[in-house]
C-alpha positions as protocol buffer text, in pm:
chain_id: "A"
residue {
  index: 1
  type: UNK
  ca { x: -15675 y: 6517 z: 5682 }
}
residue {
  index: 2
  type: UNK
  ca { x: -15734 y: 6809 z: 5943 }
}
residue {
  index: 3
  type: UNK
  ca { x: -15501 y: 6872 z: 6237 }
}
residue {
  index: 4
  type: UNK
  ca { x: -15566 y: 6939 z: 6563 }
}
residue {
  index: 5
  type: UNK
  ca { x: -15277 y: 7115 z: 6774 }
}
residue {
  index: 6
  type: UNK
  ca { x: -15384 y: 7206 z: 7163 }
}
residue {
  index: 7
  type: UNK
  ca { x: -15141 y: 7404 z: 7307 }
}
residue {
  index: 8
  type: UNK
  ca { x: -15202 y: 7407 z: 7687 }
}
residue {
  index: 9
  type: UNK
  ca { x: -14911 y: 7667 z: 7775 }
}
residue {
  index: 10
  type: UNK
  ca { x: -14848 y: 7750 z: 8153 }
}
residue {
  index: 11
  type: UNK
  ca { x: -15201 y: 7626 z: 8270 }
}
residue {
  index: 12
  type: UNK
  ca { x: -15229 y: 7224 z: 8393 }
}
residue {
  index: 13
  type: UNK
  ca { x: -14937 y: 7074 z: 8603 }
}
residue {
  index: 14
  type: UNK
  ca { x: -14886 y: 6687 z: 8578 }
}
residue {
  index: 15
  type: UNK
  ca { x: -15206 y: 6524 z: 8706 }
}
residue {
  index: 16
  type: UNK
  ca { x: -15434 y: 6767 z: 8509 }
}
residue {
  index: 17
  type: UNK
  ca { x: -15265 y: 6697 z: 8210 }
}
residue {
  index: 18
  type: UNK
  ca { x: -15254 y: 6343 z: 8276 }
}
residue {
  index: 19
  type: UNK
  ca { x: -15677 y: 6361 z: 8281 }
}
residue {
  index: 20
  type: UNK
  ca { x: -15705 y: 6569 z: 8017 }
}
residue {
  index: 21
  type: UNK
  ca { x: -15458 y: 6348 z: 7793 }
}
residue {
  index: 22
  type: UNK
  ca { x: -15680 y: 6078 z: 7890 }
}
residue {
  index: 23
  type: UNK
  ca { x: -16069 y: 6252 z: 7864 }
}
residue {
  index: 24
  type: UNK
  ca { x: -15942 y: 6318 z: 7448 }
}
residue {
  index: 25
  type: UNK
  ca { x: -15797 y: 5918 z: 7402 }
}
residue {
  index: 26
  type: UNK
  ca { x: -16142 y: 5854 z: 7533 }
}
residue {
  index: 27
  type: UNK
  ca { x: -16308 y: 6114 z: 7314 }
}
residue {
  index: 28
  type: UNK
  ca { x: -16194 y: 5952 z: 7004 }
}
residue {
  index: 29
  type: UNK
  ca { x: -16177 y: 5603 z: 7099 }
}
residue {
  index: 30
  type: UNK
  ca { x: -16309 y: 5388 z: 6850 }
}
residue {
  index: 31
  type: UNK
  ca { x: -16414 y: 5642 z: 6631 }
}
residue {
  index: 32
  type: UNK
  ca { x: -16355 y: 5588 z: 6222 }
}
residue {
  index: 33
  type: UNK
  ca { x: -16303 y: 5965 z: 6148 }
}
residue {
  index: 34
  type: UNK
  ca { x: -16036 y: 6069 z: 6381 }
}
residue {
  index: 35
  type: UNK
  ca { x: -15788 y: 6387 z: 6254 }
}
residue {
  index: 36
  type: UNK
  ca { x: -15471 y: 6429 z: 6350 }
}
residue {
  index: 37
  type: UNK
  ca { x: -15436 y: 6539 z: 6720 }
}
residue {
  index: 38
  type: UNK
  ca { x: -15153 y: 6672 z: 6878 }
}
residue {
  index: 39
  type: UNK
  ca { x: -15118 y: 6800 z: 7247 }
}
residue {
  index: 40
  type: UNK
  ca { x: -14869 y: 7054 z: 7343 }
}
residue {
  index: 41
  type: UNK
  ca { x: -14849 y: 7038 z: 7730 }
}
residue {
  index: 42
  type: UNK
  ca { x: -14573 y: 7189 z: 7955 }
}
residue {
  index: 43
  type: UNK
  ca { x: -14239 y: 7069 z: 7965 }
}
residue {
  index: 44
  type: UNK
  ca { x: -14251 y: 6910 z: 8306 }
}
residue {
  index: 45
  type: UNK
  ca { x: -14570 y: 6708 z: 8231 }
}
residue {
  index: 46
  type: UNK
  ca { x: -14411 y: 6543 z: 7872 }
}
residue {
  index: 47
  type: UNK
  ca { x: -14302 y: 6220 z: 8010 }
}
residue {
  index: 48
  type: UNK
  ca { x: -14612 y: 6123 z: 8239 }
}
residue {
  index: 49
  type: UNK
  ca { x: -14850 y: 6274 z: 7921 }
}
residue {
  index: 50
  type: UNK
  ca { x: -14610 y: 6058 z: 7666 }
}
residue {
  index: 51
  type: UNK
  ca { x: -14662 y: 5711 z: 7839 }
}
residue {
  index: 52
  type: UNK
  ca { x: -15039 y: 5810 z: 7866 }
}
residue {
  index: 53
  type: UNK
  ca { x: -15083 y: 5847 z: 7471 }
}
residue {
  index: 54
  type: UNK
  ca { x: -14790 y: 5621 z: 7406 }
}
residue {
  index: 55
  type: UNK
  ca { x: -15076 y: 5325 z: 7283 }
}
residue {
  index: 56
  type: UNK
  ca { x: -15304 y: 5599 z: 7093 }
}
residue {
  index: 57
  type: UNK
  ca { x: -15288 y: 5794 z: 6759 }
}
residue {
  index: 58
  type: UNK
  ca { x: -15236 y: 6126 z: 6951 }
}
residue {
  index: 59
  type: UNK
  ca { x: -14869 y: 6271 z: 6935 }
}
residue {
  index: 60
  type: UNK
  ca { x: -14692 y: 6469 z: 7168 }
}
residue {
  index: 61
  type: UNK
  ca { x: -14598 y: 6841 z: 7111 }
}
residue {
  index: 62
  type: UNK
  ca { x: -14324 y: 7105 z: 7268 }
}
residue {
  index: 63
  type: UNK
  ca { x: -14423 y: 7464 z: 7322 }
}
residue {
  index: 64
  type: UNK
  ca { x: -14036 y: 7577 z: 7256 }
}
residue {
  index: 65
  type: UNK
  ca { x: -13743 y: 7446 z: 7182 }
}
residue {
  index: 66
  type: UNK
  ca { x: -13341 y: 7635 z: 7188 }
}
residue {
  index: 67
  type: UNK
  ca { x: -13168 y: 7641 z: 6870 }
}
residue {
  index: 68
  type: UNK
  ca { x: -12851 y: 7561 z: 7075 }
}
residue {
  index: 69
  type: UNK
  ca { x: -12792 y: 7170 z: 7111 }
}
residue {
  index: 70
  type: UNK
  ca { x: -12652 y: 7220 z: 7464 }
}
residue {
  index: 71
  type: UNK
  ca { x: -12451 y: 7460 z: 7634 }
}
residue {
  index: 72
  type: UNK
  ca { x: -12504 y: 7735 z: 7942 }
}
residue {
  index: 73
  type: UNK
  ca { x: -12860 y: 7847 z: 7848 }
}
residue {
  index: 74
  type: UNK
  ca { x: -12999 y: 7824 z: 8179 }
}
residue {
  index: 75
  type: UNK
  ca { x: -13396 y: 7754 z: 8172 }
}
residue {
  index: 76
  type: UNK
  ca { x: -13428 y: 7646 z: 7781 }
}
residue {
  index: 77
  type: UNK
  ca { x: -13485 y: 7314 z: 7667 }
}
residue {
  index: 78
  type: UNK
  ca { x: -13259 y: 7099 z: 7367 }
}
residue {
  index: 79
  type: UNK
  ca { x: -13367 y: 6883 z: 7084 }
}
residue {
  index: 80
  type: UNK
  ca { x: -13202 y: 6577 z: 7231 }
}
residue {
  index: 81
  type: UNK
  ca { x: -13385 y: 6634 z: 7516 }
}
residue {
  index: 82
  type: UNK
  ca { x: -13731 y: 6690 z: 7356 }
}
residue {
  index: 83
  type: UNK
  ca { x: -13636 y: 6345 z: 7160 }
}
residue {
  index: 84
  type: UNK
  ca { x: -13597 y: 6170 z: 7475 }
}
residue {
  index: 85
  type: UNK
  ca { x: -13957 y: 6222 z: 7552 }
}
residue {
  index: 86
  type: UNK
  ca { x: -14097 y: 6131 z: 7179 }
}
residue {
  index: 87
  type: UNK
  ca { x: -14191 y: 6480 z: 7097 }
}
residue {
  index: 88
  type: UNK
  ca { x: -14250 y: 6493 z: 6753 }
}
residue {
  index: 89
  type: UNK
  ca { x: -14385 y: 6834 z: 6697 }
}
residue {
  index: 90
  type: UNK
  ca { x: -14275 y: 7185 z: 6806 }
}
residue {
  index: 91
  type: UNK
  ca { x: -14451 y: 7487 z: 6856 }
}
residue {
  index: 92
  type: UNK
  ca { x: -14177 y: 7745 z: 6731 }
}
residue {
  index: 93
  type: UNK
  ca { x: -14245 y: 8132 z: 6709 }
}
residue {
  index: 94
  type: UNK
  ca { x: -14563 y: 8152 z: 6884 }
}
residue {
  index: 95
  type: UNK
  ca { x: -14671 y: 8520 z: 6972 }
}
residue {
  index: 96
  type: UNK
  ca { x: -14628 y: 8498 z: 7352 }
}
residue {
  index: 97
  type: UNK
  ca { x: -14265 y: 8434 z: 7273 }
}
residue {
  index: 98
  type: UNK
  ca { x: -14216 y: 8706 z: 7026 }
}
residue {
  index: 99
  type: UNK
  ca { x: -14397 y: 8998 z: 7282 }
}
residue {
  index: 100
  type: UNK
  ca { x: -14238 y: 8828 z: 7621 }
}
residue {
  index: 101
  type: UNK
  ca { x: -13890 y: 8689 z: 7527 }
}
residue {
  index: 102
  type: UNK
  ca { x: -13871 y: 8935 z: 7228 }
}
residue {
  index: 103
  type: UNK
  ca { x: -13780 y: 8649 z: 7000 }
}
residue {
  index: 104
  type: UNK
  ca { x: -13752 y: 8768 z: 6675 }
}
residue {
  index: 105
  type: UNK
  ca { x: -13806 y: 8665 z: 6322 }
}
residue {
  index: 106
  type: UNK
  ca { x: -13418 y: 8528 z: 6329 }
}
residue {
  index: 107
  type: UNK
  ca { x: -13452 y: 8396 z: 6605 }
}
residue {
  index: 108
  type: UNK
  ca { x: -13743 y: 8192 z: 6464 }
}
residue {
  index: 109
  type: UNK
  ca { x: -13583 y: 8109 z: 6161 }
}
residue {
  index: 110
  type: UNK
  ca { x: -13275 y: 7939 z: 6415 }
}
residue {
  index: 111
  type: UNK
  ca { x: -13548 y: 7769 z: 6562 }
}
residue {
  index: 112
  type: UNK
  ca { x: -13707 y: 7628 z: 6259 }
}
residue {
  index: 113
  type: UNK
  ca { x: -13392 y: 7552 z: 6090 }
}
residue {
  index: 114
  type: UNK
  ca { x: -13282 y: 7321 z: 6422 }
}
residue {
  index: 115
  type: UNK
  ca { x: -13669 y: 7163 z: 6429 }
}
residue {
  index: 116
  type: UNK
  ca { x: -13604 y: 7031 z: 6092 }
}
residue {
  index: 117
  type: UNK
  ca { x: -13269 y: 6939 z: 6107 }
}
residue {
  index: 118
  type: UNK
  ca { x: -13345 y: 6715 z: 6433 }
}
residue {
  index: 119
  type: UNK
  ca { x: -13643 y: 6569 z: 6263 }
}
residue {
  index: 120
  type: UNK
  ca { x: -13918 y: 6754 z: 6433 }
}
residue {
  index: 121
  type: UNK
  ca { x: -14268 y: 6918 z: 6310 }
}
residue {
  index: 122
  type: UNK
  ca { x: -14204 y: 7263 z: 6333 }
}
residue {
  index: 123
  type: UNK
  ca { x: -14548 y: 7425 z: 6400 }
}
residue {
  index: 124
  type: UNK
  ca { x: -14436 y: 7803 z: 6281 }
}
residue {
  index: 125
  type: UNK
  ca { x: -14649 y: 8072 z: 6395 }
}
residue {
  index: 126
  type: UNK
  ca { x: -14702 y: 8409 z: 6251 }
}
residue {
  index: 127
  type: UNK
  ca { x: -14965 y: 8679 z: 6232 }
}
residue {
  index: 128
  type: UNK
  ca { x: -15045 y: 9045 z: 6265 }
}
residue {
  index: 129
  type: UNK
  ca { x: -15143 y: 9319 z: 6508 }
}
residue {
  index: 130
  type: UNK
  ca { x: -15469 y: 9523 z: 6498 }
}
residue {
  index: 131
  type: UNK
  ca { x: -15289 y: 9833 z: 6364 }
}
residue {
  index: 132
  type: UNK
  ca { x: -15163 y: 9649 z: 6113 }
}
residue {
  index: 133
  type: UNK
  ca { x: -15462 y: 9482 z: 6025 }
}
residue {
  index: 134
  type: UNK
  ca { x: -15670 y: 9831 z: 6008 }
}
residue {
  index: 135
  type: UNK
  ca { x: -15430 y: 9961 z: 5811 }
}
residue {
  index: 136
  type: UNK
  ca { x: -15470 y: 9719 z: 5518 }
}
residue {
  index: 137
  type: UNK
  ca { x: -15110 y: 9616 z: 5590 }
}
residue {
  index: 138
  type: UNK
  ca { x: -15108 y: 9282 z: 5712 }
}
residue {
  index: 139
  type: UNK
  ca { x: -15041 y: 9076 z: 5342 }
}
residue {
  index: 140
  type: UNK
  ca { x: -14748 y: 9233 z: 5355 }
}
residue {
  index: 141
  type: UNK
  ca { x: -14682 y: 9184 z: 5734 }
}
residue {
  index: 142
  type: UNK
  ca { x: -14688 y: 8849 z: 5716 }
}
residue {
  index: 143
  type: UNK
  ca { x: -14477 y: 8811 z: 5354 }
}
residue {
  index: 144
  type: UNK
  ca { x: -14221 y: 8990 z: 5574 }
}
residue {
  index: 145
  type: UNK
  ca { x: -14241 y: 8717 z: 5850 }
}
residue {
  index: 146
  type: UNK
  ca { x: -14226 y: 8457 z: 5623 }
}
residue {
  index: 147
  type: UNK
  ca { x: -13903 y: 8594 z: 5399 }
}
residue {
  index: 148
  type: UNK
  ca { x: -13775 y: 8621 z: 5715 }
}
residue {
  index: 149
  type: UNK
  ca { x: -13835 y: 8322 z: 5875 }
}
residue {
  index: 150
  type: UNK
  ca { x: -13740 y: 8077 z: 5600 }
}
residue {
  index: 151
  type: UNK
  ca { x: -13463 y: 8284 z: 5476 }
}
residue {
  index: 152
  type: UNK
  ca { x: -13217 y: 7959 z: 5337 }
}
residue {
  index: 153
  type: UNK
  ca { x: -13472 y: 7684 z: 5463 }
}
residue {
  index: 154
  type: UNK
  ca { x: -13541 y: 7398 z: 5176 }
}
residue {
  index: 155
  type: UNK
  ca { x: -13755 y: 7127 z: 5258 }
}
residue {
  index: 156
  type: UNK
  ca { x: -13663 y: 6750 z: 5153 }
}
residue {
  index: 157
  type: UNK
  ca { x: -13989 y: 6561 z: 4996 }
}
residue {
  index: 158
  type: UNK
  ca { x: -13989 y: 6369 z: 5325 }
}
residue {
  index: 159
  type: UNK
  ca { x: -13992 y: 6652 z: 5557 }
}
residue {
  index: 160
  type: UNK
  ca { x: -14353 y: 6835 z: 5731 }
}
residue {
  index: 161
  type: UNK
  ca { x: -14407 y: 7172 z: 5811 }
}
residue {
  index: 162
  type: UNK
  ca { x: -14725 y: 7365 z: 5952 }
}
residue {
  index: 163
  type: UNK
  ca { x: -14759 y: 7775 z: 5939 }
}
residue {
  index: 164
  type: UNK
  ca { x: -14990 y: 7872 z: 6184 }
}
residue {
  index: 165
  type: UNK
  ca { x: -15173 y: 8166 z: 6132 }
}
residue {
  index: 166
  type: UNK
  ca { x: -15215 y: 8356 z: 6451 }
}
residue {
  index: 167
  type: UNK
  ca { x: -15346 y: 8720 z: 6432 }
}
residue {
  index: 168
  type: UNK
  ca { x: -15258 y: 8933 z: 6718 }
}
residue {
  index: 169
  type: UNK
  ca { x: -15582 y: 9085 z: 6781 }
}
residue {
  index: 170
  type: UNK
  ca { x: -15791 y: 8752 z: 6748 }
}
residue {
  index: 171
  type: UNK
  ca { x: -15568 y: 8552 z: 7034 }
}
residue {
  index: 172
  type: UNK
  ca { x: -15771 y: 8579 z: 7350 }
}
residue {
  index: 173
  type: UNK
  ca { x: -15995 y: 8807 z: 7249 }
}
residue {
  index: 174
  type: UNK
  ca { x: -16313 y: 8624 z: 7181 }
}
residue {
  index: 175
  type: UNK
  ca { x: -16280 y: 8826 z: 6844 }
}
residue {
  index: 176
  type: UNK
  ca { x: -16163 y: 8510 z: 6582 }
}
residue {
  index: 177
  type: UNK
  ca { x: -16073 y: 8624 z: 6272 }
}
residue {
  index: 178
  type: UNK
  ca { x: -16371 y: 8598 z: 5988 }
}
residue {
  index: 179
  type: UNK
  ca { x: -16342 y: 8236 z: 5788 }
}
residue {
  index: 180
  type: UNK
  ca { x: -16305 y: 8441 z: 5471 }
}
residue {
  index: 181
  type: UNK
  ca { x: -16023 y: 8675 z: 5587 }
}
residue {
  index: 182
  type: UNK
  ca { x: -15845 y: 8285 z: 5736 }
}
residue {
  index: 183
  type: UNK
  ca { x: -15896 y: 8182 z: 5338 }
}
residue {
  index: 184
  type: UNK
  ca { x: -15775 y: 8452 z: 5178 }
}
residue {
  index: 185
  type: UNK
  ca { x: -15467 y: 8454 z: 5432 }
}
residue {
  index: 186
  type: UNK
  ca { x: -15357 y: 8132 z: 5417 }
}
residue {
  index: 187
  type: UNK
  ca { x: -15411 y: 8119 z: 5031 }
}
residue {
  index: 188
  type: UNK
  ca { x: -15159 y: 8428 z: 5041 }
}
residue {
  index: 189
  type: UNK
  ca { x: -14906 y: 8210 z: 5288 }
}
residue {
  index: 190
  type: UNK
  ca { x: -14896 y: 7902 z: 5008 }
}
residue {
  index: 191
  type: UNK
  ca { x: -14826 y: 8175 z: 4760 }
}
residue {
  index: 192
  type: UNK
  ca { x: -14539 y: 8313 z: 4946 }
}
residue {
  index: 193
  type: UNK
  ca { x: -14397 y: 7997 z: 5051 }
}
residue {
  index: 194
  type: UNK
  ca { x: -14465 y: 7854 z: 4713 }
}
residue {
  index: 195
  type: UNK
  ca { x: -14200 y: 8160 z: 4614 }
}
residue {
  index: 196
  type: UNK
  ca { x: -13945 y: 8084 z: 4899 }
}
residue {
  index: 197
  type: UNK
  ca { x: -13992 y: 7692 z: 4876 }
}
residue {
  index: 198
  type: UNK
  ca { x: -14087 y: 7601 z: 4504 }
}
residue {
  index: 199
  type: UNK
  ca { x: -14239 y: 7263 z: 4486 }
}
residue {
  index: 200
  type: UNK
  ca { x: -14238 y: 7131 z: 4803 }
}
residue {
  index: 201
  type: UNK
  ca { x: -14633 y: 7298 z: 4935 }
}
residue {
  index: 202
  type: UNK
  ca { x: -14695 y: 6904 z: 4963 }
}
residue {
  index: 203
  type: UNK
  ca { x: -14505 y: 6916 z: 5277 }
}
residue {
  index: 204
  type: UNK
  ca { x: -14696 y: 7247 z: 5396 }
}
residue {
  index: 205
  type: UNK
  ca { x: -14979 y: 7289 z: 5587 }
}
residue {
  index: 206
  type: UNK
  ca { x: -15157 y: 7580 z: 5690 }
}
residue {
  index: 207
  type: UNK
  ca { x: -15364 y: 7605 z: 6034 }
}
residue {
  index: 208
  type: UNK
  ca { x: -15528 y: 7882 z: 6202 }
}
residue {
  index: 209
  type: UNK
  ca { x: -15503 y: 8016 z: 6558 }
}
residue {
  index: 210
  type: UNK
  ca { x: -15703 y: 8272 z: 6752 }
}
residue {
  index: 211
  type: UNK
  ca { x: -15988 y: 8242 z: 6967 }
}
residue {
  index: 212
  type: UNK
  ca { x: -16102 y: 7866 z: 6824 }
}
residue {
  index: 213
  type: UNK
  ca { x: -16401 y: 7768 z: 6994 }
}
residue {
  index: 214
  type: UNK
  ca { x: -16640 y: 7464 z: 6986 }
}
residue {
  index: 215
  type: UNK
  ca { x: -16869 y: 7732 z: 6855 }
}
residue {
  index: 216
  type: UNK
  ca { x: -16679 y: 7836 z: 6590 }
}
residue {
  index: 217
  type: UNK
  ca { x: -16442 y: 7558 z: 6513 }
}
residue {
  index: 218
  type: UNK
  ca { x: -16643 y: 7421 z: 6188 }
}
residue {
  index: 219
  type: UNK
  ca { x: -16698 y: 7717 z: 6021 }
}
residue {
  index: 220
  type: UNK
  ca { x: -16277 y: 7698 z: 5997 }
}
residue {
  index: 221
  type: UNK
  ca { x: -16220 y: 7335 z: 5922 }
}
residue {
  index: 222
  type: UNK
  ca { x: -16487 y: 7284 z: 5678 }
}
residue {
  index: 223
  type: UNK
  ca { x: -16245 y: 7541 z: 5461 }
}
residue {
  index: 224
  type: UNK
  ca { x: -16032 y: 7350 z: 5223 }
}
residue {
  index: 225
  type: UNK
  ca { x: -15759 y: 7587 z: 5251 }
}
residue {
  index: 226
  type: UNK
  ca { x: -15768 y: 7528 z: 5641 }
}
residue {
  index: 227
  type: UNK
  ca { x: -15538 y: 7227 z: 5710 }
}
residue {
  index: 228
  type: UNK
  ca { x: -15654 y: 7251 z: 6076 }
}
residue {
  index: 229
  type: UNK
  ca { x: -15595 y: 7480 z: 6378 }
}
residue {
  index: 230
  type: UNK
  ca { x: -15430 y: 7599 z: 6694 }
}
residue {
  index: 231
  type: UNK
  ca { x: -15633 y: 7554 z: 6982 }
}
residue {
  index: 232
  type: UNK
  ca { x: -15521 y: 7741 z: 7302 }
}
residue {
  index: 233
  type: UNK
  ca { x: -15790 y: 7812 z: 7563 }
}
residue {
  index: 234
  type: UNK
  ca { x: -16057 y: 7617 z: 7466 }
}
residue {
  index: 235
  type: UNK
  ca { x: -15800 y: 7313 z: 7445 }
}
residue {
  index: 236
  type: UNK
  ca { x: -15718 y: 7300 z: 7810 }
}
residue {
  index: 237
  type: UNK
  ca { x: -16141 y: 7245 z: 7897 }
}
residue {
  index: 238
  type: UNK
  ca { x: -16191 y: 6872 z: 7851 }
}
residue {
  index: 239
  type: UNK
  ca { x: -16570 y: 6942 z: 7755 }
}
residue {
  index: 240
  type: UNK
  ca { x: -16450 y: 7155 z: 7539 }
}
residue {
  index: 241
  type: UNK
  ca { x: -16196 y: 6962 z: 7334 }
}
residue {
  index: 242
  type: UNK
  ca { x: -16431 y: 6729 z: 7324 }
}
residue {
  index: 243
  type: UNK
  ca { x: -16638 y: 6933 z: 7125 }
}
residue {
  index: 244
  type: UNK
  ca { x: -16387 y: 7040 z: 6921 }
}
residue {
  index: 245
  type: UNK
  ca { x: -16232 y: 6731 z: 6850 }
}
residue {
  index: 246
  type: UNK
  ca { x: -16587 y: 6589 z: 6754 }
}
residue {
  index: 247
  type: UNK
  ca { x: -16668 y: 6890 z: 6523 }
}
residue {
  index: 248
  type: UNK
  ca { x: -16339 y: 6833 z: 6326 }
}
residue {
  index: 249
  type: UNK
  ca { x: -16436 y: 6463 z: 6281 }
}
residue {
  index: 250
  type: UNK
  ca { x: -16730 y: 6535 z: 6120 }
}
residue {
  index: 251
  type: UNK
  ca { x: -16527 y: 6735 z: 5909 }
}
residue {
  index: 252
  type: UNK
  ca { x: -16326 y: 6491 z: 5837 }
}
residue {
  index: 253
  type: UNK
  ca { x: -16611 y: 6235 z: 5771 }
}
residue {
  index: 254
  type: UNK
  ca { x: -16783 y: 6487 z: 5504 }
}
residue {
  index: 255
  type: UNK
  ca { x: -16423 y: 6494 z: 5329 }
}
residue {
  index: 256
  type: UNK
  ca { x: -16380 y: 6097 z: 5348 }
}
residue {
  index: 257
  type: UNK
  ca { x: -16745 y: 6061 z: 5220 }
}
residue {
  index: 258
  type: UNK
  ca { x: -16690 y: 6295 z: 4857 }
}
């Protein structure tokens, strides 16, 4: 199955995402060859969004959650409150909140650590810069984030997890990164978290994020060793999650079909 995650950040208030919530239940209504779809909209639009999908196969997604339970940590957001709202997926580690609340790779691995704990899909993002890239550097880049990040995390058989791929230079940029350099990438995060993790890659899944586009969006998910992708832009343009979301089930048809 391929996975759809749309994170809409800091750009729909409650109405819009309301419509939009609604324009992708109708986008997939009645069709056989739906993938997974989950919508990650902002905090203060969860509970309108949740009773709109409530009846649908969509599930609801946080952009961040604190690795604190509770406590004086003014503007944050707890599991127990992201339960309340039937969030079942968070978005933890994503590259906006590295560069612009300088969260680091321990403060990921908190993050993660408290997602699974709490029974949430952590969606765990990591990725490399341009300079990085350029330099040949960025296998070992991102077997640094991921030593990091999952430093004395064990996943039970019954547990999910998704890495998403995100490379610095290809968010925003128009510039996605090449399908072959998203294979050879995520085949190099199983390996690593096949090391870290031993036996559990049946709970793993690997998505890419950057620049995802109806244009581009099958050349990706046709890949077997895509599990699916992180949609940002492009997810927040109900024409064009519609196009997405139809691309990936044809996808998923071909796969049903072998």
């Amino acid at each position: 199955m391929k996975t759809i995650i749309g994170n809409w950040k800091m750009n729909l208030g409650v109405r819009e995402s309301v419509a939009l919530a609604r324009g992708v239940i109708y986008a997939i209504r009645g069709k056989k060859f739906v993938p997974d779809i989950v919508i990650c909209p902002s905090y203060t639009a969860l509970s309108e969004v949740r009773k709109v999908i409530a009846r649908s196969s969509m599930m609801l997604g946080a952009q961040n959650m604190s690795s604190e339970d509770k406590g004086t940590y003014t503007g944050e957001i707890s599991a127990r409150q992201l339960q309340e709202l039937s969030v079942s997926h968070v978005l933890v580690g994503h590259s906006e909140r590295r560069a612009q609340h300088n969260e680091t790779d321990e403060v990921v691995n908190a993050k993660t650590k408290k997602a699974l704990e709490k029974g949430f899909v952590p969606v765990v993002c990591v990725g490399e810069g341009k300079e990085e890239r350029d330099a040949g550097g960025e296998y070992g880049v991102i077997k640094e984030q991921l030593n990091k990040v999952f430093k004395g995390i064990s996943l039970k058989r019954e547990q999910k997890l998704f890495v998403a791929y995100e490379p610095l230079w290809a968010i925003g940029s128009g510039n996605p990164a090449s399908p072959q350099q998203v294979v050879e990438m995520h085949k190099h995060i199983r390996e690593v978290l096949e090391e870290l993790m031993p036996g559990t890659m049946g709970c793993v899944q690997v998505l890419y994020g950057g620049s995802v586009n109806p244009e581009n969006v099958y050349h990706f998910l046709r890949e077997q060793e895509v599990d699916g992708i992180l949609v940002g832009g492009a997810s927040i343009k109900l024409s064009k999650m519609r196009e997405i979301v139809s691309q990936a089930m044809d996808v998923v048809e071909s796969y049903t079909s072998k």
